[in-house]
C-alpha positions in Angstrom: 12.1 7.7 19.9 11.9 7.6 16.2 10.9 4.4 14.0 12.8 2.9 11.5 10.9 3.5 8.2 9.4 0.2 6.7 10.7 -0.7 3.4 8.0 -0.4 0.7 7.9 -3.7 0.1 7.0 -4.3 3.8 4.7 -1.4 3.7 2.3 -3.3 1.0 2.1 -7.2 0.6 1.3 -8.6 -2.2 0.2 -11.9 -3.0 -0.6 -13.6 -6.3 -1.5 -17.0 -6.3 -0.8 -18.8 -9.8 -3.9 -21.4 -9.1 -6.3 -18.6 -8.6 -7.6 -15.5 -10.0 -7.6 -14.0 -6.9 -5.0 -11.4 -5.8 -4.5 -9.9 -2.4 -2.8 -6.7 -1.3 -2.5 -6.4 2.5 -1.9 -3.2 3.5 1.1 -3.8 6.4 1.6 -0.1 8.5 -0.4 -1.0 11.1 1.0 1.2 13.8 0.2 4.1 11.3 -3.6 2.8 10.7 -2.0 2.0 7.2 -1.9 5.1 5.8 -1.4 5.3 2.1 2.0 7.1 1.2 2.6 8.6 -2.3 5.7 5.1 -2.4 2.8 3.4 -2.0 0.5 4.2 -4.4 2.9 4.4 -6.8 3.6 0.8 -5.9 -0.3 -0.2 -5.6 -0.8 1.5 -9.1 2.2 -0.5 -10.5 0.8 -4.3 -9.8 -3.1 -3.1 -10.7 -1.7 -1.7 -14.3 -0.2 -5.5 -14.3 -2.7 -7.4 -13.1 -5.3 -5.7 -15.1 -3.9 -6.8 -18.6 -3.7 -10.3 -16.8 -6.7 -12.5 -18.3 -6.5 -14.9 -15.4 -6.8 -12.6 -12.5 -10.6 -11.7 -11.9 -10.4 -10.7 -8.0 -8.2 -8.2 -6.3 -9.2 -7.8 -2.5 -7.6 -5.3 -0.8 -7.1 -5.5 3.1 -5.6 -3.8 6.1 -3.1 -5.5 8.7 -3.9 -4.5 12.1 -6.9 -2.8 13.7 -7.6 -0.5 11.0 -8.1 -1.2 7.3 -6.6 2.7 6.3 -6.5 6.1 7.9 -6.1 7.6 4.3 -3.3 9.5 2.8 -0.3 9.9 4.6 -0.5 13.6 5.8 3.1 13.6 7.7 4.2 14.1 3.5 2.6 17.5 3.6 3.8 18.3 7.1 7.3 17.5 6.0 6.9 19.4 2.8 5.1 22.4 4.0 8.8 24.0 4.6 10.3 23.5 1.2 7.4 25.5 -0.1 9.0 29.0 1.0 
């Protein structure tokens, strides 16, 4: 049976809290280990280029939902692009 594909908002949480300078990114694929997709490093990329010209954030933890915190990259991309090469 094939899974519905998380939205990339659902795939990364992130949470800024405007009375600290601490910001958290969950990683949220857990039935995938959290692998890291090319959406989602685009995505990661995006808020660290923000919150690094941010004087009040100090602190970004990243963590992983589930058992894993990250399998690595997303190797089903290559798979599924491997074909489109010939």
């Amino acid at each position: 049976m094939a899974q519905e594909p998380i939205p990339i908002k659902e795939e990364v949480v992130l949470r800024e809290d405007a009375n600290t300078h601490v910001r958290l990114i969950t990683l949220n694929r857990p039935r995938q280990l959290n692998v890291i997709s090319p959406k989602v490093v685009s995505l990661l990329a995006e808020s660290l280029e923000q919150w690094e010209k941010d004087d009040n954030v100090e602190l970004v933890i990243f963590k992983g939902n589930g058992r894993a915190y990250s399998a690595g990259g997303d190797l089903k991309v290559f798979y599924d692009g491997r074909g489109s090469l010939q």
